[in-house]
N, C-alpha and C positions, 0 to 999 in steps of 0.2 A: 374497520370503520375509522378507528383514529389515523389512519396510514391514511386515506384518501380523504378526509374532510383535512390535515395537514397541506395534504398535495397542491388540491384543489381550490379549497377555500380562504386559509390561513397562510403557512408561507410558502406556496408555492407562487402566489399570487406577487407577493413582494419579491422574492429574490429574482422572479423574473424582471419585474421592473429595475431594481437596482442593479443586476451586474448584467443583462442583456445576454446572456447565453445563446452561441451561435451552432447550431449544430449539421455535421456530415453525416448520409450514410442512414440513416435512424429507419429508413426501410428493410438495412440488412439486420435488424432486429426481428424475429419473426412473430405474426401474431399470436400465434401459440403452439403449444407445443413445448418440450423441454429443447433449454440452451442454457449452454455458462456464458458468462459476459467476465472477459479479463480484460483489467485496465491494470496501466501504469500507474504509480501512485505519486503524488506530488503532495499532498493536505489533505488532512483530516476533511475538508470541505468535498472532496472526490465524493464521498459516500453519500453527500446529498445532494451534490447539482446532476449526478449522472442518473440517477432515479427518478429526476422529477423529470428527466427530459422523455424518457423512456413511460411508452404509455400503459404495457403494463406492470404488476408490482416486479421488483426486483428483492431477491433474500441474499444480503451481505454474509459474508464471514468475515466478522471485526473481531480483532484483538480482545481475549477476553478480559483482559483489565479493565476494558469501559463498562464491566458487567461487574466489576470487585470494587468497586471502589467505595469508600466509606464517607461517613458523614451527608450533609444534607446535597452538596454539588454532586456526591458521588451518586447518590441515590438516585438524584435525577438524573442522572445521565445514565446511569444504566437503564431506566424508565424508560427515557426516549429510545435506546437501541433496540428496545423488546417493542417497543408499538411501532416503531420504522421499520420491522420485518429484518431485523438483525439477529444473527446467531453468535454466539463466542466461540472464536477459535485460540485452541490454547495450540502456540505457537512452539513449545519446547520439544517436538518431539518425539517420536514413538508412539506408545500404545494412546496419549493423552491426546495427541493430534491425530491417530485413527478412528478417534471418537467423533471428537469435532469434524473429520471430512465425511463420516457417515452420516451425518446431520445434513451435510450439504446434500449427502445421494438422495436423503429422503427428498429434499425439494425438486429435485431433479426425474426422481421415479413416479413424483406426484405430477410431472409434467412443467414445471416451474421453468423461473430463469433466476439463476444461482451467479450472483456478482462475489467473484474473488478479483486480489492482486495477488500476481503468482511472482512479486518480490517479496511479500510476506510481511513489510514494513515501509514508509513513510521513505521515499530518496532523500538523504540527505543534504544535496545538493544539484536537486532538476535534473540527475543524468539519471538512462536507464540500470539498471541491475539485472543482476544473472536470475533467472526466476526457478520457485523450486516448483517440483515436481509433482506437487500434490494437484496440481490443474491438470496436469496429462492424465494422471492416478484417474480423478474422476470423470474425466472424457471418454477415457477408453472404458472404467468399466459401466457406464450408465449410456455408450454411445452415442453418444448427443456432439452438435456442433458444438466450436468455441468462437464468439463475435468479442474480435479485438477490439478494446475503445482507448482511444488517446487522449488523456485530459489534456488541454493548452492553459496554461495563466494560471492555472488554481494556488501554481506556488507563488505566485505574488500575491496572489486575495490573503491568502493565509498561509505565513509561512510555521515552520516548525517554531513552537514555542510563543507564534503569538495567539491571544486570544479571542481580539476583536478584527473580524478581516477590513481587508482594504475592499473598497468598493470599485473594481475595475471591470471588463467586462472578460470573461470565460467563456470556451471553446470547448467540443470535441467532437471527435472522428469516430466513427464506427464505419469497421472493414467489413468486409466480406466475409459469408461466416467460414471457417478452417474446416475441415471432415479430414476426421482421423480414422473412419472407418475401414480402413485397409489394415489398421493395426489392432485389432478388433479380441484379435485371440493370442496375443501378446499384451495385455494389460497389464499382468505384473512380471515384466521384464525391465528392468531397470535402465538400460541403454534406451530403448525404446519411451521409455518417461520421458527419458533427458532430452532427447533427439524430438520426442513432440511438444516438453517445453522449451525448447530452444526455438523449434519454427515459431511459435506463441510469438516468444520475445522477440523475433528476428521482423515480424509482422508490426509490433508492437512500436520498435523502434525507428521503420517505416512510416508508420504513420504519424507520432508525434516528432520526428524528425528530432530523437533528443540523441545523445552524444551514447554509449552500448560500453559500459562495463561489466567485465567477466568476472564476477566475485558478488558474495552476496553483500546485501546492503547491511542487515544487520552486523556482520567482520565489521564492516567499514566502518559504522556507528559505535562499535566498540571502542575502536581503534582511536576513532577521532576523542569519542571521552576519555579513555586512557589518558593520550596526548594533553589534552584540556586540565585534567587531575594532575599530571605529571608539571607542567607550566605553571598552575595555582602554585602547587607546593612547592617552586622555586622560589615562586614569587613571594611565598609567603617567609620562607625562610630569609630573602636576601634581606627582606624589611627588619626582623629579629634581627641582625649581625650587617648591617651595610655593609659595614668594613674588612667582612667574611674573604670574600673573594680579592679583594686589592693586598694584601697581608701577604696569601698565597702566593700573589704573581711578584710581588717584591722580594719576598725569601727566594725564591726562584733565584730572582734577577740578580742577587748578592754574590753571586758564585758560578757562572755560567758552567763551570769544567766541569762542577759537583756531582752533576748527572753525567 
């Protein structure tokens, strides 16, 4: 009830008017019947303008953090994900994330359409990522199509880390749906995962025309905070000892042969 007097009446009514959402394809959404619907991820805001555009409900697999969170923001917001037809997906892993994609089969066995990102995480910077496998996982063993959608702009409405989006207007694509039914009785073959999430992505990247990197996003988001942490604490030591580093390169210079 809350999910569509939301949709309907409250903000779906407004975000249409503010960011004008243009959309491709939305017939190769089927009117019922079980589908996964995989999209790229660019912003937090992916999980709600792709749903209002789509006529019937969609059940997310979001990050279970937006379901942990404390305090009184936290509480709402994990509120909102439970009445927007959200599920927590705990991302770490093994038996924790076999949990959470049996969640997804039940909507899928009930008939449903099941919105995952099969990058697992937010692009860090608008290109695509290697996607994992837990979207082929459930294609093959619930047999159902996969309808690619491509966000456009949503990384400028809201980029990582900010709060309040830009009011611009958003795009997206919906392909044609993928049938993996050829692969039907290989479902847990692990080559076969890869190889059907990789067409996903190959599809994926096609339509939003974005730039196809081989690695996952999450490595990369490490890597760049590493980087980031590693920079701070230069910068914080140079501030302590200015004259740290100029010392160094004079003692050096005093004796070129010394070395």
């Amino acid at each position: 009830m809350f999910y569509w007097v939301m949709k309907r009446i409250f903000l779906g009514p407004v975000l249409r008017l503010l960011f004008r959402p243009w959309v491709k394809g939305l017939d190769n959404v089927p009117a019922q019947g079980a589908a996964i619907i995989a999209s790229n991820h660019l912003s937090f805001s992916d999980s709600i303008f792709m749903p209002l555009m789509v006529r019937r409900p969609v059940v997310f697999l979001a990050k279970s953090e937006y379901f942990t969170g404390t305090g009184i923001k936290g509480r709402l917001t994990a509120m909102f994900f439970r009445l927007t037809n959200q599920l927590p997906m705990d991302r770490s892993g093994g038996a924790a994330s076999a949990v959470s994609l049996n969640a997804g089969m039940d909507v899928l066995t009930s008939g449903g359409l099941l919105g995952i990102y099969p990058e697992g995480t937010r692009s860090p910077d608008a290109r695509l990522y290697r996607g994992k496998v837990g979207v082929a996982r459930l294609a093959l063993q619930a047999g159902v199509p996969v309808i690619p959608v491509a966000m456009i702009g949503t990384d400028k409405v809201q980029p990582i880390g900010k709060r309040m989006p830009n009011i611009r207007r958003i795009g997206m694509i919906f392909g044609a749906p993928l049938d993996f039914s050829q692969y039907a009785d290989q479902a847990e073959d692990r080559l076969v995962q890869r190889k059907v999430t990789d067409e996903i992505m190959f599809e994926l990247m096609r339509l939003s025309g974005q730039e196809y990197v081989d690695e996952y996003a999450a490595v990369v988001k490490l890597r760049l905070t590493g980087a980031a942490a590693a920079e701070a604490g230069g910068a914080t030591a140079k501030r302590a000892d200015p004259d740290g580093g100029a010392e160094g390169t004079a003692a050096e210079g005093k004796d070129p042969a010394a070395g």
